[in-house]
C-alpha positions in Angstrom: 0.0 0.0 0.0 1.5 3.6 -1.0 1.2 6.1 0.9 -0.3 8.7 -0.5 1.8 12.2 -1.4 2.3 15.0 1.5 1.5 18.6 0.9 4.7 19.3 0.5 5.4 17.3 -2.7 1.8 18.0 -4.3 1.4 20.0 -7.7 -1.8 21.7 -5.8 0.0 23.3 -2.9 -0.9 26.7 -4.0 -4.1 26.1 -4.3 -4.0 24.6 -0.7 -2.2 27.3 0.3 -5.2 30.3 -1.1 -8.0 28.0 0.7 -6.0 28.3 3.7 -5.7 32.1 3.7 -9.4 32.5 2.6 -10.2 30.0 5.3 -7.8 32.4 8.4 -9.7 35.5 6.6 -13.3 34.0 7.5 -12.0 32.3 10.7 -11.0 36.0 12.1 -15.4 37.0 12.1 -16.3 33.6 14.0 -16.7 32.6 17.3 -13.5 32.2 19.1 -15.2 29.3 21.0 -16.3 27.6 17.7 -13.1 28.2 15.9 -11.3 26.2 18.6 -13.8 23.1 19.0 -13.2 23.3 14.8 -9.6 23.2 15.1 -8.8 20.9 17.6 -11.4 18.2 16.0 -9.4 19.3 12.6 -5.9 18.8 14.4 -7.3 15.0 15.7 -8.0 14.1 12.3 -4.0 14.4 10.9 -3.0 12.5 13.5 -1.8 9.0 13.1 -4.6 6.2 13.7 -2.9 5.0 16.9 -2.9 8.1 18.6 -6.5 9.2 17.2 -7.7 6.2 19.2 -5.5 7.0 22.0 -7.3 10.4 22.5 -10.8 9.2 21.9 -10.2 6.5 25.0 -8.4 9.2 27.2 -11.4 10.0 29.0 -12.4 6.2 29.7 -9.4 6.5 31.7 -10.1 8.7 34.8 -11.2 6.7 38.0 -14.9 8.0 38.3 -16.0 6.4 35.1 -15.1 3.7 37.2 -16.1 4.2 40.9 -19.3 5.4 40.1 -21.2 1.8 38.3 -19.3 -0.4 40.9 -20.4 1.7 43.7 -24.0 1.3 42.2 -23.7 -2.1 42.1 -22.1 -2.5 45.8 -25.2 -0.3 46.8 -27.8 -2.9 45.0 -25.8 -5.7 46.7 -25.5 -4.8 49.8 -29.5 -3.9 49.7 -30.1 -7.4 48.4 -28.3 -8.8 51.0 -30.0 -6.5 53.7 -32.9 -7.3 52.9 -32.4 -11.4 52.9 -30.9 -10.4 56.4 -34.3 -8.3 57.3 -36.4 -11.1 56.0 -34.5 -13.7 57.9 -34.6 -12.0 61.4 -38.3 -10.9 60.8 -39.1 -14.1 60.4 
């Protein structure tokens, strides 16, 4: 599989290169907001595959996503189990 040509080595680079300053020119009347949610989604996209993935999973990787569902499920359990406890002493 070829990789296909850089920027730096293509016959339309100055064409490229116009799109680019009509594209700054435009940027300067948006939202700043907007313009950086645009550019940082723009700058994941030229990265390598590996690395795209890598930041997509970054926030899988605090502790809270974590804590939180097996704290839920301790809570049910321990409810279940207080309850068969209840039952039990009730009875």
């Amino acid at each position: 599989m070829s990789k296909s040509p850089t920027i730096q080595n293509s016959a339309e680079r100055e064409e490229i290169r116009a799109e680019y300053e009509r594209l700054w020119i435009a940027m300067q009347a948006a939202d700043t907001e907007m313009i950086r949610r645009m550019l940082e989604r723009n700058r994941r996209e030229l990265l390598p595959w590996r690395q795209r993935m890598t930041e997509m999973l970054r926030p899988l990787h605090t502790k809270m996503l974590w804590v939180i569902p097996l704290a839920a499920a301790s809570v049910v359990g321990a409810s279940y189990i207080a309850f068969i406890f209840v039952a039990l002493w009730v009875e």
